[in-house]
Each structure stands twice: as C-alpha cells, then as structure tokens.
PDB file with one MODEL, atoms N, CA, C and O in Angstrom:
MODEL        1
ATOM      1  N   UNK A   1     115.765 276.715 233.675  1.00  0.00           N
ATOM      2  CA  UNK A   1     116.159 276.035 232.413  1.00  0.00           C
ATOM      3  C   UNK A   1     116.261 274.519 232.668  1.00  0.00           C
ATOM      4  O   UNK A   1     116.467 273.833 231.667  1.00  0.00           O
ATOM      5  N   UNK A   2     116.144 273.863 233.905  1.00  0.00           N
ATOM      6  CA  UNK A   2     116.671 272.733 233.814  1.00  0.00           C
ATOM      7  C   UNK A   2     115.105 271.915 234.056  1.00  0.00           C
ATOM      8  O   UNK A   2     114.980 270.714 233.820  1.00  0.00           O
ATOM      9  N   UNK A   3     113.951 272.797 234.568  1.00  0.00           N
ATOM     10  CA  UNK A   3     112.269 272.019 233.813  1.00  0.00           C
ATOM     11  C   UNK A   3     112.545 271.559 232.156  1.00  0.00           C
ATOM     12  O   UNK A   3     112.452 270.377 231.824  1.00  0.00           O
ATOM     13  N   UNK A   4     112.799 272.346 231.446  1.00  0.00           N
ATOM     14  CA  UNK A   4     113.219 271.884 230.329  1.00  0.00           C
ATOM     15  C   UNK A   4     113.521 270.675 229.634  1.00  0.00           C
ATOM     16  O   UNK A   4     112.997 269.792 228.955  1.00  0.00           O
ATOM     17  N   UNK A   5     114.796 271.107 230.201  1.00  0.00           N
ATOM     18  CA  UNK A   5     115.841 269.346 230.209  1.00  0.00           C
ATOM     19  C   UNK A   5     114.970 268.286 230.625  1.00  0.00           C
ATOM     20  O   UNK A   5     114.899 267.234 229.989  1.00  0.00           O
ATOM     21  N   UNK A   6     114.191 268.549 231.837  1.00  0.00           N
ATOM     22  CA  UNK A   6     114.223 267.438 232.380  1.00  0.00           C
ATOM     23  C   UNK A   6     112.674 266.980 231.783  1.00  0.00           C
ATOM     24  O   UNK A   6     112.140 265.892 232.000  1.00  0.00           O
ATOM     25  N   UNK A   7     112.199 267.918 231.109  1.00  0.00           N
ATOM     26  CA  UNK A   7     110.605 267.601 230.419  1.00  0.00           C
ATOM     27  C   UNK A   7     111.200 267.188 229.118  1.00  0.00           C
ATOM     28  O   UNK A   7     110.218 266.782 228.496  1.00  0.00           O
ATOM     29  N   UNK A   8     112.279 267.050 228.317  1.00  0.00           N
ATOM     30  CA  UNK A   8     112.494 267.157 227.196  1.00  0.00           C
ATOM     31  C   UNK A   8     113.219 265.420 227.213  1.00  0.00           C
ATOM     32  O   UNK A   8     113.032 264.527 226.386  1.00  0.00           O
ATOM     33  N   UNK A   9     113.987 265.399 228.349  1.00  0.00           N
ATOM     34  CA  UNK A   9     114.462 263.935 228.826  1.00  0.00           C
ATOM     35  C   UNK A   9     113.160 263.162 229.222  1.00  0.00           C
ATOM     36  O   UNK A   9     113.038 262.199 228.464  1.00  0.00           O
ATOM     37  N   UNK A  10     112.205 263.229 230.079  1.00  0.00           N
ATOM     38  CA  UNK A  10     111.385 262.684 230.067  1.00  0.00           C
ATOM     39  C   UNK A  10     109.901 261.911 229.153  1.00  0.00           C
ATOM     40  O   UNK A  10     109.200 260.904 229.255  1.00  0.00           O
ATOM     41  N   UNK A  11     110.030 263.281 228.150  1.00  0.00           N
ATOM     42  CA  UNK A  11     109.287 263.000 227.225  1.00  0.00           C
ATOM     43  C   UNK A  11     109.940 262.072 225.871  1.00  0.00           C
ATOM     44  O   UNK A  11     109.314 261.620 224.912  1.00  0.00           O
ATOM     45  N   UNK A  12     111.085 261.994 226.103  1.00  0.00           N
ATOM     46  CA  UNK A  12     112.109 260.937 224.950  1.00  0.00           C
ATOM     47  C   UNK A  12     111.908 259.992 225.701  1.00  0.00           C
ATOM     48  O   UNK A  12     111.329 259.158 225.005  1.00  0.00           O
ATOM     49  N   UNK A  13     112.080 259.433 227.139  1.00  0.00           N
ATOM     50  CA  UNK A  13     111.647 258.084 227.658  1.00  0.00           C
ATOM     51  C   UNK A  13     111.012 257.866 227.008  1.00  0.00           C
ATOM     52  O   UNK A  13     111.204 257.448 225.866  1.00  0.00           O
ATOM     53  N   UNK A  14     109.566 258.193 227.811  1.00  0.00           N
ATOM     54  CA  UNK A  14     108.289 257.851 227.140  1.00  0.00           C
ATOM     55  C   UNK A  14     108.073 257.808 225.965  1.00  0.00           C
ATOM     56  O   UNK A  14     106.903 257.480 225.766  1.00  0.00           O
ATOM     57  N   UNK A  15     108.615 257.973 225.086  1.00  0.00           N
ATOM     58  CA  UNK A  15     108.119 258.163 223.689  1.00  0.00           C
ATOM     59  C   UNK A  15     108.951 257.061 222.945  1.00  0.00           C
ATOM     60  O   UNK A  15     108.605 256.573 221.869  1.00  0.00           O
ATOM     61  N   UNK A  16     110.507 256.595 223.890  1.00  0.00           N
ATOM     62  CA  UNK A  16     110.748 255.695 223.683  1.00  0.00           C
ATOM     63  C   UNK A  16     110.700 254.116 223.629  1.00  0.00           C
ATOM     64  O   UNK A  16     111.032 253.204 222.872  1.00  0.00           O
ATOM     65  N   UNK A  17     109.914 254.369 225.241  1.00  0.00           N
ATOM     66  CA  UNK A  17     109.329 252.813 225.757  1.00  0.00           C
ATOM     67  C   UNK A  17     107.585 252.688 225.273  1.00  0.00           C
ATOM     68  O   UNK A  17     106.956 251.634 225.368  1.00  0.00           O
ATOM     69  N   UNK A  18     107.171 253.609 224.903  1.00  0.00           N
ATOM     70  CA  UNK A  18     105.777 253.048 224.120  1.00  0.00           C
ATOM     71  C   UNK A  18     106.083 253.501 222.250  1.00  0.00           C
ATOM     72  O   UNK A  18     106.185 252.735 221.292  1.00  0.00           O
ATOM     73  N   UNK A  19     106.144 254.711 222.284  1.00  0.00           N
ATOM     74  CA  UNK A  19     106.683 254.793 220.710  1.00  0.00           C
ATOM     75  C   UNK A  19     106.037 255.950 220.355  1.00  0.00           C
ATOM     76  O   UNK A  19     106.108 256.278 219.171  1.00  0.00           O
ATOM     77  N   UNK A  20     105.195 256.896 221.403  1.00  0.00           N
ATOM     78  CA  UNK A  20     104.511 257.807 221.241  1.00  0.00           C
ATOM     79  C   UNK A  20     104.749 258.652 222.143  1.00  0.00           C
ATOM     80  O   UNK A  20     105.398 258.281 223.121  1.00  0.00           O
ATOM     81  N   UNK A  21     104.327 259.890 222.058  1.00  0.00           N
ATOM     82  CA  UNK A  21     104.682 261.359 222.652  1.00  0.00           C
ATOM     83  C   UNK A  21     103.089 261.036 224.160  1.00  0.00           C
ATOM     84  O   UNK A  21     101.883 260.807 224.069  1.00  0.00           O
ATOM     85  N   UNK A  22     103.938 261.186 225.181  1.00  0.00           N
ATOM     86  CA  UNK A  22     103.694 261.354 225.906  1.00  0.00           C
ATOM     87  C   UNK A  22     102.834 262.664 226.354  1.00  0.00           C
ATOM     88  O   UNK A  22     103.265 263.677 225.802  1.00  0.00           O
ATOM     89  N   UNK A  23     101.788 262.882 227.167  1.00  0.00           N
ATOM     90  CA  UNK A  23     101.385 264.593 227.553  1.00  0.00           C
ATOM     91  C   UNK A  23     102.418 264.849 228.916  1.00  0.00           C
ATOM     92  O   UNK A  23     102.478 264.143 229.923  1.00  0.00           O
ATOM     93  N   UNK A  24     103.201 266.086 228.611  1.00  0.00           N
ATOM     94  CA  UNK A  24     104.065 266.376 230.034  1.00  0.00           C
ATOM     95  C   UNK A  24     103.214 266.607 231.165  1.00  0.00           C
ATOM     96  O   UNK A  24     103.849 266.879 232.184  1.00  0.00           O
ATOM     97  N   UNK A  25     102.066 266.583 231.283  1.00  0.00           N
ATOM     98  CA  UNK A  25     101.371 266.739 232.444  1.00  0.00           C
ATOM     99  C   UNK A  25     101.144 265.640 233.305  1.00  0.00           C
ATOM    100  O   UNK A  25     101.166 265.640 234.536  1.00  0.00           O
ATOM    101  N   UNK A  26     100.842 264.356 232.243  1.00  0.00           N
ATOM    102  CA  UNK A  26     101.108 262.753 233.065  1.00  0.00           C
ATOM    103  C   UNK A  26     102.507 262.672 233.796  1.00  0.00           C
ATOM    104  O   UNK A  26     102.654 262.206 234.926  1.00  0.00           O
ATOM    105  N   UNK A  27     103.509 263.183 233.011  1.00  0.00           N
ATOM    106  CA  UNK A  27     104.872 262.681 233.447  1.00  0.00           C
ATOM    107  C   UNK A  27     105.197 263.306 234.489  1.00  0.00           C
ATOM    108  O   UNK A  27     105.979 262.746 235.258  1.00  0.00           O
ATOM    109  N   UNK A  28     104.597 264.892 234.874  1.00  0.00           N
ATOM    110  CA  UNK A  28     105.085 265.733 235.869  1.00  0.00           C
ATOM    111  C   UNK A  28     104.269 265.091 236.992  1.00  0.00           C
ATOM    112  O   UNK A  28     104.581 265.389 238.145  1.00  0.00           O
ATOM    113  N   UNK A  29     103.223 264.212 236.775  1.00  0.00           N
ATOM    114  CA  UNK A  29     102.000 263.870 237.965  1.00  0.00           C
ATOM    115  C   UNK A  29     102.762 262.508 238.713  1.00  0.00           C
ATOM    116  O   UNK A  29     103.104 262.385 239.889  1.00  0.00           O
ATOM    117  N   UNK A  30     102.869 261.693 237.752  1.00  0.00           N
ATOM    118  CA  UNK A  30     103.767 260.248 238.218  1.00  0.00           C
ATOM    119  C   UNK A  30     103.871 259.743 236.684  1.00  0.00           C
ATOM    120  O   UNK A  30     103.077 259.836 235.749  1.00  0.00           O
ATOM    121  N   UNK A  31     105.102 259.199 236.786  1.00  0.00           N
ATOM    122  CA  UNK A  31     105.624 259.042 235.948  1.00  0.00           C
ATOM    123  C   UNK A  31     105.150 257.097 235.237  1.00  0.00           C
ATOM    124  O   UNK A  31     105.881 256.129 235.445  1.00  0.00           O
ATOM    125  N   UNK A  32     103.934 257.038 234.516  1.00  0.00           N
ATOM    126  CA  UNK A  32     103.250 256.019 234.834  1.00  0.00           C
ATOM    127  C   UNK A  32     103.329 255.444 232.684  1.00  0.00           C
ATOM    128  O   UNK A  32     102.911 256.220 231.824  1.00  0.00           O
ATOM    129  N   UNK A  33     103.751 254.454 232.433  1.00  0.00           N
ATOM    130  CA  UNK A  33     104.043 253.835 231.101  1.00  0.00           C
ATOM    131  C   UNK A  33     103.471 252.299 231.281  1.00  0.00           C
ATOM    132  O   UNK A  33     103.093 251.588 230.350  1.00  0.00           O
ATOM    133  N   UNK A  34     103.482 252.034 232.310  1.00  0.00           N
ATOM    134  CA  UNK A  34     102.873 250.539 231.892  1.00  0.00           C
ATOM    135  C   UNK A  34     101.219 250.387 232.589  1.00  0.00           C
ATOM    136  O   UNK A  34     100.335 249.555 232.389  1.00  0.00           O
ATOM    137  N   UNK A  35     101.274 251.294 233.253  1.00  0.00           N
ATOM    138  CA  UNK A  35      99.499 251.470 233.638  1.00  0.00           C
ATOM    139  C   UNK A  35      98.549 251.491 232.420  1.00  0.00           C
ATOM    140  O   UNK A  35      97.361 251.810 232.447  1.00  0.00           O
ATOM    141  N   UNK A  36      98.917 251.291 231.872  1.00  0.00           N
ATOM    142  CA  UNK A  36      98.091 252.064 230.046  1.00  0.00           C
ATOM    143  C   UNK A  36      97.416 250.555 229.829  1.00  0.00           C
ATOM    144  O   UNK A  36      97.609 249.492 230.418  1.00  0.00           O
ATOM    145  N   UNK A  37      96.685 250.866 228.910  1.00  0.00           N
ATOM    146  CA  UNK A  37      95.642 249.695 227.748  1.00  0.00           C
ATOM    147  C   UNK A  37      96.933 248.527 227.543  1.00  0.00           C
ATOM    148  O   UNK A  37      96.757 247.529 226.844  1.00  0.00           O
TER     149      UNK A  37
ENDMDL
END
C-alpha cells in the first residue's frame, strides 16, 4: 500500500511543478522535471 502513496505523492509533485500529470513510469525511472522542452 505504500507504492501507492508514494506514486500518488509523486505524481502531485509533478503535476505541480509543471502543471500536468506526469506518466508514473518516468517518475519510478528518475525522477526528472526540468530535463523537458
């Protein structure tokens, strides 16, 4: 239960610091937001 949390916390980062939903598969690989366009 705590993959969850911690995909559910992670994906609110991300979605917070760009403004869009993240794929949990980037975030589980490295956790990468300013590498982008």
């Amino acid at each position: 239960m705590r993959e969850h949390s911690l995909a559910r916390v992670m994906t609110e980062l991300t979605v917070d610091q760009r403004g869009e939903p993240v794929p949990q598969v980037l975030l589980g690989e490295m956790p990468l937001g300013r590498i982008g366009p």
